[in-house]
C-alpha positions in Angstrom: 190.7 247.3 160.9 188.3 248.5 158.1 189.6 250.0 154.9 188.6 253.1 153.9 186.2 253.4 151.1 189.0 254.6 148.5 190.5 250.8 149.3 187.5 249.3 148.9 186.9 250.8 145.6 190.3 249.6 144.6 189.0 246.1 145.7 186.2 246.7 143.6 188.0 247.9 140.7 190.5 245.3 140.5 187.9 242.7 141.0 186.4 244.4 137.8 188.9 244.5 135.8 189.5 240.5 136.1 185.6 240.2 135.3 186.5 241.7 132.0 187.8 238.3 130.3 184.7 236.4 131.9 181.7 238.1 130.4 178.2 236.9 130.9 178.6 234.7 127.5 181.6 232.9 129.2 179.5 231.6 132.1 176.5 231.1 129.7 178.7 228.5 128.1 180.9 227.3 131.2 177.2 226.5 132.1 175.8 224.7 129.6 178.5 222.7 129.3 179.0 221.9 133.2 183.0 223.1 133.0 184.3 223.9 135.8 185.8 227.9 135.7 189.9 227.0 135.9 191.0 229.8 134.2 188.5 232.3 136.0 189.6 230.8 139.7 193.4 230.9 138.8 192.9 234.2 137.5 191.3 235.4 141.2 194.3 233.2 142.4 197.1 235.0 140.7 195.9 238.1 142.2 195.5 237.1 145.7 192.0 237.1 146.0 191.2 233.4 147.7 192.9 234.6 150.5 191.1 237.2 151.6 189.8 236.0 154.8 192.8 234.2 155.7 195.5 235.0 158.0 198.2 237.0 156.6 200.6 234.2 158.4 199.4 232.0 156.1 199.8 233.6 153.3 196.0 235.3 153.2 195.3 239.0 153.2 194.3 239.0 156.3 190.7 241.1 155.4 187.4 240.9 156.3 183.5 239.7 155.4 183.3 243.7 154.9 185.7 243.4 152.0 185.1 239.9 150.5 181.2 241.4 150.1 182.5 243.9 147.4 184.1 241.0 145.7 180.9 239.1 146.0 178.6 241.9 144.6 180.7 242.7 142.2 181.1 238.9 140.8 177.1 238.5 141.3 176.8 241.5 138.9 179.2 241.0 136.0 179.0 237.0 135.5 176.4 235.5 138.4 176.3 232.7 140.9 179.0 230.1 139.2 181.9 232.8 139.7 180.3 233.6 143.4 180.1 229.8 143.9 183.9 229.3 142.7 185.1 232.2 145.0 183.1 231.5 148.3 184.2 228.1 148.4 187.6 230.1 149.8 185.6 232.1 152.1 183.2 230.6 154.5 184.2 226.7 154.5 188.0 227.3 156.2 186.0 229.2 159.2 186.4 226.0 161.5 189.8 225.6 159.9 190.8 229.1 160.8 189.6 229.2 164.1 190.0 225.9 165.8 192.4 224.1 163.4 195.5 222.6 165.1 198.9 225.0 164.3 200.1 222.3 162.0 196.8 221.4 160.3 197.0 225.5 159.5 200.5 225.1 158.6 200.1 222.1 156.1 196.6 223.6 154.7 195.6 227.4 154.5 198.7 228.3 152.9 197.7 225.9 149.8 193.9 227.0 150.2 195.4 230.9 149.8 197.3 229.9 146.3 194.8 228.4 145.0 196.8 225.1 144.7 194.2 223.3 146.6 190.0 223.3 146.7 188.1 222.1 149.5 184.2 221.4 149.5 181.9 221.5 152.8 180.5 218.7 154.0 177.0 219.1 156.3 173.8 218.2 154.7 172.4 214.6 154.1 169.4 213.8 152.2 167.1 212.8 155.6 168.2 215.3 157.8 167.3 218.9 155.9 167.9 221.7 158.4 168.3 219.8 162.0 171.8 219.2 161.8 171.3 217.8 165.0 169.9 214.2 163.7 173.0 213.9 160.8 173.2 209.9 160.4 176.9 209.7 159.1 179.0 208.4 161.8 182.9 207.7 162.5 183.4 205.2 164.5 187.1 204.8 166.0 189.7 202.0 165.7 192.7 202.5 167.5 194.4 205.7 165.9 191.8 206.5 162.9 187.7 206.4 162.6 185.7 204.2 159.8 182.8 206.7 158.2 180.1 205.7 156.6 177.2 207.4 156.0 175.4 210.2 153.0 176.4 213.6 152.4 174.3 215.3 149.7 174.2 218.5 147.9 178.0 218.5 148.4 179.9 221.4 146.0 183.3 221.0 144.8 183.0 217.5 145.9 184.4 216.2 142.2 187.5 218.4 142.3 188.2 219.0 145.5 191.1 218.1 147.6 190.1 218.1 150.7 186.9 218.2 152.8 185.4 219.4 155.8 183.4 216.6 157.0 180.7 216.4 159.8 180.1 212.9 161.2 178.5 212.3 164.9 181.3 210.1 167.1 178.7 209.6 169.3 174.6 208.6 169.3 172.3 211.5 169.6 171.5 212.9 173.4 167.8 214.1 173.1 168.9 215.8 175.9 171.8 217.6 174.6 171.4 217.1 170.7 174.2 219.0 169.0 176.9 217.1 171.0 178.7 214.1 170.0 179.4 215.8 166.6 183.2 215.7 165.1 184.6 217.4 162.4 187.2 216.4 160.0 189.5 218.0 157.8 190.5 215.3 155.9 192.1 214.1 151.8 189.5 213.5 149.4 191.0 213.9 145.8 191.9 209.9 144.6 190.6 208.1 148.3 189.1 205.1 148.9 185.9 204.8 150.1 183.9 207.4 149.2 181.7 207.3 145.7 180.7 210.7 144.7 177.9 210.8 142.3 176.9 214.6 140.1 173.5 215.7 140.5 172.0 216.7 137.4 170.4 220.8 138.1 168.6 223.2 136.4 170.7 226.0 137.4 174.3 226.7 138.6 176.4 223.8 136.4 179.7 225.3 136.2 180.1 224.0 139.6 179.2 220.4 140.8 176.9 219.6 143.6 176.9 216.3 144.3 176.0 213.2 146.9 178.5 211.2 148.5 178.5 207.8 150.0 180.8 207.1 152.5 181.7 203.5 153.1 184.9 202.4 155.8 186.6 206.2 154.8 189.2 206.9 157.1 190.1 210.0 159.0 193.0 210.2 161.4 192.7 211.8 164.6 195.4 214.9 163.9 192.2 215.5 161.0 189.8 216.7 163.6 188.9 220.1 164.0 188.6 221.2 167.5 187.5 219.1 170.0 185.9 215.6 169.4 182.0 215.5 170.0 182.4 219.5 170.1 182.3 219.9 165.9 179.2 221.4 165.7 179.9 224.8 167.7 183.3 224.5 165.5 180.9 224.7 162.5 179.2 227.8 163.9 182.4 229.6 162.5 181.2 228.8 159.1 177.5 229.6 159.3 177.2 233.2 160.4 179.9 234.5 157.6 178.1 231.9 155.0 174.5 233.8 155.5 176.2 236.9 154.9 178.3 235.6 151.7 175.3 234.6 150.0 173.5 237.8 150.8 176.6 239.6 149.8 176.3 237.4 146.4 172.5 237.7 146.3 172.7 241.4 145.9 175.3 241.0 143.3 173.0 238.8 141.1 170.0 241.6 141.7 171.7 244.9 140.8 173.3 242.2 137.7 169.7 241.4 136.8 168.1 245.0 137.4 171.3 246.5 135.3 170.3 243.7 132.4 166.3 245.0 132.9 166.8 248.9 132.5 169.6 248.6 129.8 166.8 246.6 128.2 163.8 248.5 128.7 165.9 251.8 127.7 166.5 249.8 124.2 163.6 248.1 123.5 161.1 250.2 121.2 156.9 249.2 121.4 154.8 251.5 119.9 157.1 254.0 119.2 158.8 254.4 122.3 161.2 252.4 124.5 159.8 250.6 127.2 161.5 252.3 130.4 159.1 255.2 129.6 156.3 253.8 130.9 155.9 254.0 134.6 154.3 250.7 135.1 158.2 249.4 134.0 160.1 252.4 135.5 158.5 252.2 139.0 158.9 248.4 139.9 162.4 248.5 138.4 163.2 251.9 140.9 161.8 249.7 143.5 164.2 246.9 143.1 166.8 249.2 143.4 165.7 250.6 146.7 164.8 247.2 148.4 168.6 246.1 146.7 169.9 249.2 148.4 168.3 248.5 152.0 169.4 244.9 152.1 172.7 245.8 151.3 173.0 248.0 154.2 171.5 245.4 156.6 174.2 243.2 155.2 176.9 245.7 155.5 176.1 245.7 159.2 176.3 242.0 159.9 179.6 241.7 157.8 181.1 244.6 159.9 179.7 243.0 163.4 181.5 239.5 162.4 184.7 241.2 161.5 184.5 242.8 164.8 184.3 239.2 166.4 180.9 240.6 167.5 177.7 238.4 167.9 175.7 238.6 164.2 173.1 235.4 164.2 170.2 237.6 164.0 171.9 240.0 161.7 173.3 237.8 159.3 170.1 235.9 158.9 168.2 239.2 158.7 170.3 240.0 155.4 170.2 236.4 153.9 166.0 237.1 154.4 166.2 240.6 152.8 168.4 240.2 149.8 167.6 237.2 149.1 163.8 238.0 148.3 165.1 241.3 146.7 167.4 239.8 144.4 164.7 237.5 143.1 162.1 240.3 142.9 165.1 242.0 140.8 165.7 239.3 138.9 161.2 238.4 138.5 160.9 241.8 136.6 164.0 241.3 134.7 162.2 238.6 133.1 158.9 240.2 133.1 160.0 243.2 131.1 162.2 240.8 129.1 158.8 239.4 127.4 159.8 236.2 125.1 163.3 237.5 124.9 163.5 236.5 129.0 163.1 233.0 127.3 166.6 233.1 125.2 169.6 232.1 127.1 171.7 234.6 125.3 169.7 237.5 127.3 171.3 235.7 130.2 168.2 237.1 132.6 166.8 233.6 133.1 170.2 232.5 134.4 169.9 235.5 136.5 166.2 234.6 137.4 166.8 230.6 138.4 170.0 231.6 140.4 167.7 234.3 142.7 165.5 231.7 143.3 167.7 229.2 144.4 169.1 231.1 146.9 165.8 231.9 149.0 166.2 228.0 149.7 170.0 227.7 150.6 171.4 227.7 152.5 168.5 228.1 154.9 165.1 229.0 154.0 163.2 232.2 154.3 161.2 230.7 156.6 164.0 229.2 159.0 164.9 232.5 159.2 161.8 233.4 160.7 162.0 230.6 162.7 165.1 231.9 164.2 164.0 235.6 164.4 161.3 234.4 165.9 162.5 232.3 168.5 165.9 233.9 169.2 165.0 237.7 168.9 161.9 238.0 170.0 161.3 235.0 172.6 158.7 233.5 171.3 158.0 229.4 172.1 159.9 227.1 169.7 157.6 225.8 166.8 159.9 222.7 166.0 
C-alpha cells in the first residue's frame, strides 16, 4: 500500500538529514580520489534505508519504487550520482533475486543485502553485444553438479567490492528462432574467487564508484546459484529492468533540480553590471523552464513507479520517464553551466560534476533512442527497425 504524503516527507526528511554530513565537497573529493563512499553507505545502512525494496521477512522495509524515488531525488540533489550509484545498487539488481530466487537463496542473501553487510554488482553487458542482450557471448557450460564460465562482462559496477554477483551467461547457443532463451542466471560469490580478473576502467565522471570489465575464465557456479529456471534467466532479468529505468529517472531528476538549485542560487549572487544575473530574463526564463520540464518528468515517473508497485505492466512507462528526465536533467544541468560562465569550469562550483553525470545518463542504461525504438515498436505498432 502507498504512504501518505506526510510519510513520504518523513522519508524525505530523514534522507535529508543523513545528506547533511555528505555535502557536495565530500563527493567532490570521494571523487577525485576514486574512494569508495563507506561511511556514507553504512550511514544509509544504519538507518534501514538499503532495504527498502525488500521483503519485510527478510529484514527489508517492505516499500516501494514510489518511495525509493524520494530517496533517489533527494540524493541526486544534495550530493549527485556517486551517492545515487551507492544506493541503487540495493534497489534494482536483487529484482531477479526477490522474485524468483530459491527460499534458501533468499534466506542466506537478502537479509545481508538489507544490513548492508554485503554488496552485490549486476552483471549483463559485454563489450560486443551493446543493447541485444540476446547475442551475450559469455557461456557456462555444465560439469556434473557446477558450470565452467568464461566469457567478458564490461562496464560492471561494484565489481571491485562486491560480494556477490548477479551473473548472465547463455547455457545454451543462440536460437535465431527464439533468441532470448537459453539464457541462465547466477547468483553466485565473487569477493576473493578464482577465476575471474576484474580490471577498473579509468572515467571522466562518476569515480567514487568503480565500473569495471571482467574476464571470466573456468569460474564456477553451482546449480542451487541459479536464479529461476535454467535457459529462462533473461525474463528473470526483466524484474530488474523496468524498476532500473525508473531509478535512474528517479535519480536523473534529483541531479536536475541539484543542478538548477546550484544555477539560480548562482545567478541570484552573481553581480554584472550592477545587477545580479537572475534579473535578466534571457537567464530567468530557461532556468523556469527547467523547472517545469523537471516537474513534468517527475510526474511521468511517479506514474510508472506507482504502476510497478502495483505489479502492473510499466515497459512503456518506465522507458517514457528514463526519455523525459533524462534529457531534462541535462538541459538543467546545460544552463547550470552556461550561466556559470568560467566559474562552470572550477570543480569547486561542483556544476560540471552535475553537468557530466546528466549526460551520462541519456546513454545508460539504454539510450534515448532505444527508447524510441521501443515506443515505437511496442506502443505504437510500427515494423521493427533492428
Amino acid at each position: 500500500m502507498a504512504l501518505e504524503q506526510s510519510e513520504l516527507d518523513l522519508i524525505r526528511d530523514s534522507i535529508r538529514k543523513i545528506t547533511e554530513d555528505f555535502d557536495l565537497e565530500y563527493w567532490r573529493l570521494k571523487d577525485k580520489k576514486k574512494e569508495y563512499p563507506w561511511d556514507f553507505k553504512d550511514a544509509l545502512a544504519a538507518g534501514g534505508w538499503l532495504g527498502m525494496l525488500m521483503p519485510e521477512e527478510y529484514g527489508g522495509m517492505g516499500l516501494g519504487l514510489t518511495e525509493v524515488g524520494v530517496v533517489l531525488d533527494e540524493l541526486g540533489q544534495r550530493c549527485g550520482f556517486n551517492a545515487n550509484s551507492v544506493f541503487q545498487y540495493y534497489v534494482f539488481p536483487p529484482g531477479p533475486v526477490i522474485h524468483h530466487g530459491s527460499d534458501e537463496m533468499k534466506k542466506e542473501f537478502l537479509p545481508r543485502l538489507a544490513s548492508g553487510e554485503e554488496m552485490m554488482c549486476f552483471g549483463v553487458s559485454e563489450p560486443d553485444n551493446g543493447v541485444d542482450t540476446s547475442r551475450l557471448k559469455t557461456f557456462a557450460k555444465k560439469d556434473g553438479g557446477r558450470y565452467l564460465v568464461n566469457g567478458r562482462k564490461v562496464w560492471i559496477s561494484n565489481a571491485l567490492n562486491a560480494h556477490r554477483i548477479l551473473l548472465l551467461t547463455r547455457t545454451r547457443p543462440r536460437d535465431p528462432e527464439r533468441p532470448f532463451d537459453g539464457m541462465t542466471l547466477f547468483l553466485t560469490h565473487l569477493k576473493g574467487k578464482k577465476g575471474v580478473e576484474i580490471n577498473r576502467i579509468d572515467k571522466i565522471m562518476r569515480n567514487a564508484v568503480d565500473s569495471n570489465e571482467m574476464v571470466f575464465e573456468n569460474f564456477e557456479v553451482f546449480e542451487n546459484e541459479i536464479v529461476g529456471e535454467e535457459g529462462r534467466g533473461f525474463r528473470c532479468l526483466i524484474d530488474g529492468l523496468n524498476p532500473e529505468r525508473i531509478a535512474v529517472a528517479q535519480t536523473c531528476i534529483g541531479l536536475g533540480r541539484g543542478a538548477l538549485n546550484l544555477a539560480v542560487q548562482y545567478s541570484k549572487d552573481r553581480i554584472v553590471f550592477d545587477r545580479p544575473i537572475g534579473k535578466n530574463q534571457a537567464v530567468a526564463h530557461p532556468l523556469a523552464e527547467s523547472w517545469i520540464r523537471l516537474e513534468a518528468a517527475d510526474l511521468v515517473t511517479q506514474k510508472a513507479a506507482r504502476l510497478f508497485d502495483e505489479g502492473k505492466a510499466c515497459g512503456p512507462e518506465a522507458n517514457a520517464a528514463k526519455f523525459l528526465a533524462s534529457d531534462a536533467a541535462f538541459e538543467a544541468a546545460d544552463r547550470a553551466m552556461q550561466f556559470h560562465g568560467g566559474f562552470s569550469m572550477s570543480t569547486e562550483y561542483h556544476v560540471s560534476r552535475f553537468w557530466m553525470e546528466a549526460r551520462h545518463l541519456k546513454i545508460a542504461p539504454i539510450s534515448q533512442q532505444m527508447v524510441l525504438n521501443f515506443i515505437s515498436d511496442k506502443v505504437l505498432g510500427l515494423p521493427k527497425s533492428y
